[in-house]
VOVO-754964 format. One line per 8 residues: number of its first residue (from 1); for each residue x, y, z of N, C-alpha, C. Coordinates in steps of 0.05 Angstrom, whole numbers. Layout:
VOVO-754964
NUM = X:Y:Z:X:Y:Z:X:Y:Z; ...
//
This chain:
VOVO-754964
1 = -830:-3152:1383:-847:-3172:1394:-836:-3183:1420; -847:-3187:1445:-849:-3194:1460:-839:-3233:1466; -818:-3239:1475:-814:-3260:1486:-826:-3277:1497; -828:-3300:1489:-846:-3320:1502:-832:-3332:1528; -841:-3351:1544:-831:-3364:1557:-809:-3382:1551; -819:-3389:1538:-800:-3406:1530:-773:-3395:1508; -771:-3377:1498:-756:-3370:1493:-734:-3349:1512; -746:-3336:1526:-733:-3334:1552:-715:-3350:1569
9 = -733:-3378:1567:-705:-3402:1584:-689:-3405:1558; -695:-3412:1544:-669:-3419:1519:-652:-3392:1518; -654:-3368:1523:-637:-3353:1519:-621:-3343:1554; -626:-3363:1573:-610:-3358:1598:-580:-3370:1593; -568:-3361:1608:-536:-3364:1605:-536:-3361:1636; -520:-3389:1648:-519:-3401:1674:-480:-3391:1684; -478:-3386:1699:-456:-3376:1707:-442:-3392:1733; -420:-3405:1735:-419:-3411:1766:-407:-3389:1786
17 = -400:-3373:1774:-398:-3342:1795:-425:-3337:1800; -443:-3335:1791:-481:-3325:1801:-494:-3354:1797; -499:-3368:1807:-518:-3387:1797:-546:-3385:1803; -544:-3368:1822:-572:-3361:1822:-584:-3328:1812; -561:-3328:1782:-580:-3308:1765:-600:-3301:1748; -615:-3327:1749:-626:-3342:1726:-655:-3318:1735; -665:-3313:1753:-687:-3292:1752:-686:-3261:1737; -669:-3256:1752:-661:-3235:1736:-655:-3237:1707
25 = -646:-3249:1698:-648:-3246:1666:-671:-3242:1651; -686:-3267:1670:-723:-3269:1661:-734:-3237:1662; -730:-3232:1684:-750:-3195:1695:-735:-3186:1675; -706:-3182:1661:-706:-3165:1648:-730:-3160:1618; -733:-3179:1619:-760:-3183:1598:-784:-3169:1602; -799:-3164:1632:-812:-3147:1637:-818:-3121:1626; -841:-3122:1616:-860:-3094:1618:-893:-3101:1610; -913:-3075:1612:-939:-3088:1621:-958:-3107:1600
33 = -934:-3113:1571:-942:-3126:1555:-949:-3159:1558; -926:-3163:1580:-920:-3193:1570:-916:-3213:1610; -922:-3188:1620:-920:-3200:1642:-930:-3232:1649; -949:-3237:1639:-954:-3266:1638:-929:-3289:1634; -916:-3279:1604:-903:-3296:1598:-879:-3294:1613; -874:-3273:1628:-848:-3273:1647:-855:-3296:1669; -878:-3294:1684:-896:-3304:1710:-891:-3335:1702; -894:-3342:1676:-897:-3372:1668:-862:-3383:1673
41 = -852:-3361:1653:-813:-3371:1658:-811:-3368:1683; -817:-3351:1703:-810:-3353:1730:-816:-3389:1742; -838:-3392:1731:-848:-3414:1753:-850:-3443:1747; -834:-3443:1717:-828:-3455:1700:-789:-3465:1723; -777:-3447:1720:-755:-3445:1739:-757:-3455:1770; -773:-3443:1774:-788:-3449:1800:-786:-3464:1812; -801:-3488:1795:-814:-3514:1797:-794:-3537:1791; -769:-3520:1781:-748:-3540:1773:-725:-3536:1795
49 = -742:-3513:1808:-715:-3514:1842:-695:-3491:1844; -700:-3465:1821:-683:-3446:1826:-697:-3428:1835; -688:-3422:1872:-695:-3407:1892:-694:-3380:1885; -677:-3371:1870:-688:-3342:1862:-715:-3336:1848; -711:-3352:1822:-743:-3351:1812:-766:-3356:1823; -762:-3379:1845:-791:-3373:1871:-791:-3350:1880; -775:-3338:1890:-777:-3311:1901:-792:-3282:1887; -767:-3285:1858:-777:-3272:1847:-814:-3273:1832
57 = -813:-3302:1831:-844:-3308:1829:-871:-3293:1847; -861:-3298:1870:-880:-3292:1890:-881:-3256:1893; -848:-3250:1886:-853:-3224:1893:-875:-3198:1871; -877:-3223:1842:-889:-3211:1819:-915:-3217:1822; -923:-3239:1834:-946:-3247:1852:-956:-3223:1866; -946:-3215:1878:-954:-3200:1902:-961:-3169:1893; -937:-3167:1875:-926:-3134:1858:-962:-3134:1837; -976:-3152:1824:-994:-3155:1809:-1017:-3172:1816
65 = -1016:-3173:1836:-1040:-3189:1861:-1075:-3189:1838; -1078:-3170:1834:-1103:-3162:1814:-1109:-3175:1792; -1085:-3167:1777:-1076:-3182:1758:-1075:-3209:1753; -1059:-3223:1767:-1059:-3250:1772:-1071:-3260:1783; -1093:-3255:1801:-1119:-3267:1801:-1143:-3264:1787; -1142:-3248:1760:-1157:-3252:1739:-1158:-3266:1712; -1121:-3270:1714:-1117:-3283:1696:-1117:-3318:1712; -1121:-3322:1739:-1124:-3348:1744:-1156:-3356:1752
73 = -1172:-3334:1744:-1205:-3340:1747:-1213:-3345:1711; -1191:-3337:1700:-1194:-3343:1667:-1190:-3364:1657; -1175:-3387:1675:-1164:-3415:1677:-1193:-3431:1670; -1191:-3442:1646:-1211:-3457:1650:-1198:-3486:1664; -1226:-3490:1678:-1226:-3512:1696:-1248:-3529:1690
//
């Protein structure tokens, strides 16, 4: 079973040799099951100021452009 978001941040381990490894741990979670819930821990990170996970955000943004703008026309509003 597939990782949620939130279990993803509870299972990061912060380093002060890498401190900005915290993305990479997330993508290792990646594949075409769960990509959402990776996209959420990314921006979840994000939004709390770790510059790799914007990056990496945008770059999964970009890598799934299709994707993520169907799943944000599915947003109810």
């Amino acid at each position: 079973m597939a990782a949620t978001a939130e279990e993803m941040l509870r299972e990061l381990r912060f380093s002060r040799g890498e401190p900005d490894a915290v993305a990479r741990q997330v993508l290792r979670h990646l594949d075409d099951t769960n990509w959402t819930e990776v996209m959420r821990a990314l921006e979840m990170l994000a939004s709390a100021g770790w510059t790799d996970a914007e990056i990496a955000f945008r770059g999964l943004v970009l890598a799934r452009a299709e994707d993520w703008l169907a799943e944000c026309k599915a947003f109810p509003i």
